[in-house]
C-alpha positions, -999 to 999 in steps of 0.1 A, spaced: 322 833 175 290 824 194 261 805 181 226 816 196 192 812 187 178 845 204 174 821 233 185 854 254 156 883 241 136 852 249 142 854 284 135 891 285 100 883 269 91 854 295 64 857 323 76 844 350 50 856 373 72 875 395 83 917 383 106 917 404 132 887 390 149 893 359 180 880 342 195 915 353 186 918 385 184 882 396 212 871 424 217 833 416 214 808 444 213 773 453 184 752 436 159 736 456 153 708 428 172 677 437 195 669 411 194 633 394 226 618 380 235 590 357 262 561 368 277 534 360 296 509 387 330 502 377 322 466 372 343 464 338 365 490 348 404 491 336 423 506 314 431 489 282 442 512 259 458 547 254 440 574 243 449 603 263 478 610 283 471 597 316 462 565 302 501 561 290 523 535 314 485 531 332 472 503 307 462 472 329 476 489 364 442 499 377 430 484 411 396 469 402 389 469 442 405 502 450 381 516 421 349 498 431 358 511 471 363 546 454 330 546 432 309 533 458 323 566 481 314 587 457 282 570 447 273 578 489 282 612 494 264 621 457 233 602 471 232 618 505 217 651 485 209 637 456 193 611 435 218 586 413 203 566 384 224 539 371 236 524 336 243 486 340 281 477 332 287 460 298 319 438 293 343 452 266 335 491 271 355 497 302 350 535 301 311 534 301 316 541 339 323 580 327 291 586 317 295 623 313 306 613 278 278 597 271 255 626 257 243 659 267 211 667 284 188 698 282 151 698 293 139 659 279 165 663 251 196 646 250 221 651 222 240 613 222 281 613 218 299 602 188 331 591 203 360 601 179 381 571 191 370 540 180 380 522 213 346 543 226 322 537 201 308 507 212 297 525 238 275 544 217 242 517 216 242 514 252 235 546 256 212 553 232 193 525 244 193 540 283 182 573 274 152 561 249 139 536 278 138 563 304 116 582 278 140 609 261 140 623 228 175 613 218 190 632 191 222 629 174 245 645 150 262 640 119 281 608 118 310 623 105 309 650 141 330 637 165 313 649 199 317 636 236 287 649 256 292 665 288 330 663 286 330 687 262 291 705 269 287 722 300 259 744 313 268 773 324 249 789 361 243 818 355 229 825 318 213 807 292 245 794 278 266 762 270 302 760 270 315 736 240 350 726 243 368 714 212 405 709 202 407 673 209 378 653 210 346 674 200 348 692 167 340 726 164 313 717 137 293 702 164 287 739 182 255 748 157 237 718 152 242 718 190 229 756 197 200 744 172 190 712 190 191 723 228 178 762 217 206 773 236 236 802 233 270 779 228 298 794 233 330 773 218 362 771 236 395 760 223 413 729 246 453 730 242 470 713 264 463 672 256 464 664 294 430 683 297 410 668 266 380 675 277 361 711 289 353 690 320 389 687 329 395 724 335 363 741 337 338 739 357 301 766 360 290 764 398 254 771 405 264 800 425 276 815 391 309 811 396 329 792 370 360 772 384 389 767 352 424 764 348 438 794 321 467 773 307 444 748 294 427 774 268 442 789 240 449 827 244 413 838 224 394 814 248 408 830 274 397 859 265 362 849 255 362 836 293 374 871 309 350 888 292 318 867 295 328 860 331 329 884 354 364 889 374 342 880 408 329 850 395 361 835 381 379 807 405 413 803 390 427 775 397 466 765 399 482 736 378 485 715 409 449 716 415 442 714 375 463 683 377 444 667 406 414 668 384 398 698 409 380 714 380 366 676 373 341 682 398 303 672 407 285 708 421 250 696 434 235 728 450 264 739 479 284 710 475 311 700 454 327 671 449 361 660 437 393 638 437 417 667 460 422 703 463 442 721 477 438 744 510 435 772 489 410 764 466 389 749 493 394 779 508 384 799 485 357 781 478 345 780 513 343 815 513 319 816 483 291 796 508 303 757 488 314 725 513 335 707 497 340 667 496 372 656 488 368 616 480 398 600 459 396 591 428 430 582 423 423 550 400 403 566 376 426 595 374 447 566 352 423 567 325 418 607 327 386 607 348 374 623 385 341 631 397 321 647 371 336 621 345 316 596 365 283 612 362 257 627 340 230 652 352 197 640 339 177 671 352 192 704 336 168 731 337 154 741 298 163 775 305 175 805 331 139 813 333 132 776 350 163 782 373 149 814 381 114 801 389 130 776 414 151 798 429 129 826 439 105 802 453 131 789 482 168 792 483 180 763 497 209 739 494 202 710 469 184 680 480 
């Protein structure tokens, strides 16, 4: 099941101003709006608890300088195309430096998290109190809906549709009130596998239209659900060697993506559908369950296809 609110007659209905682009015919390219991201330096950074897999035998072993070296690459190949905003550090929530999980954003919405694990829910306030000083209309579910933001809620490229993971940290329950909120098509997906506990693990929508995902990860329905909303040419199936170097956990900002490692064939493949790819290791983070795209948060994510649309008929061009 699918939760939509019309959102896609909507788009047939919309004036763009230009006849000739329409969800049907339009050929998705590279936006020319520079992308903004939310981070957080790793100032607090370890890992201090267990509370997925890769955290086990990891808890106090991370390499506060290694990290801060690794962040800091990241933070300068992101900002060589892009814009980064950051979150200041707090002592005593050592993952607020993923802040993917912090909440969702669509348009000026953003839908905060409500960490299921209570070792994340101090995170919570902080937050909340970013997004509503940098002028957002926060919104938030249920107190009783556990939901983790962009781990689990991902924008899809190519239509006006989110991608909800849930299995092991977002509920199911969240997918309405979510389709509701953003006025966007969700689309759930079933997590299995405990090593990939968030969508952001093992899927990943490219702005090309592509979307990158490991199989194994999914239950056999989701699968399915993916197959058929996904077009064989625009799925990048990726092995469990690359799903366990975090590949799918990856930051796409126009014709660049970057992650923690890939191998030559996914870069290859990937270099053949017009993407460089920045391989910048993230191997310390990896010990609490995090690469790339766990260590930011788009702020700018277009309302709608129609807005994607607009921008890209105006000038194709690599972000930033």
């Amino acid at each position: 099941m699918n939760y939509s609110l019309g959102a896609m007659h909507q788009f047939a209905q919309a004036n763009m101003g230009n006849s000739e682009v329409t969800k049907d015919n339009f050929v998705p390219s590279f936006s020319i709006k520079k992308s903004t991201y939310l981070m957080c330096a790793p100032d607090h950074f370890e890992v201090s608890y267990v509370i997925n897999p890769w955290m086990a035998g990891n808890v106090a072993h991370a390499d506060h300088t290694i990290a801060q070296q690794q962040w800091n690459v990241l933070v300068s190949e992101i900002s060589s195309i892009a814009n980064v905003q950051r979150i200041n550090a707090k002592v005593g929530v050592p993952d607020l430096v993923f802040t993917a999980n912090g909440g969702v954003v669509r348009g000026n919405k953003v839908v905060l998290s409500r960490f299921r694990h209570v070792e994340r829910q101090a995170e919570e306030i902080h937050f909340e109190q970013w997004f509503t000083a940098h002028g957002f209309e926060v919104l938030k579910l249920a107190p009783d809906l556990p939901f983790e933001g962009a781990g689990d809620a991902l924008l899809d490229r190519h239509d006006d549709l989110m991608w909800f993971g849930h299995g092991h940290r977002s509920d199911l329950a969240c997918a309405e009130p979510l389709a509701r909120m953003l006025e966007v098509e969700v689309q759930p997906l079933r997590l299995v596998d405990p090593r990939f506990y968030h969508l952001d693990t093992c899927f990943c929508p490219l702005e090309g239209g592509e979307v990158m995902y490991f199989p194994d990860a999914f239950d056999a329905a989701s699968q399915a659900v993916i197959a058929d909303r996904v077009p064989a040419h625009r799925r990048v199936i990726v092995s469990a060697e690359d799903a366990l170097d975090f590949a799918c956990n990856s930051v796409n900002c126009g014709a660049h993506i970057f992650l923690n490692r890939a191998s030559k064939a996914l870069v290859s493949s990937l270099v053949q559908r017009g993407y460089t790819v920045h391989q910048t290791p993230l191997t310390e983070f990896l010990k609490a369950g995090g690469a790339a795209k766990c260590l930011t948060l788009k702020l700018n994510e277009p309302v709608s296809m129609v807005e994607q649309m607009t921008l890209a008929s105006e000038k194709p061009a690599i972000c930033g």
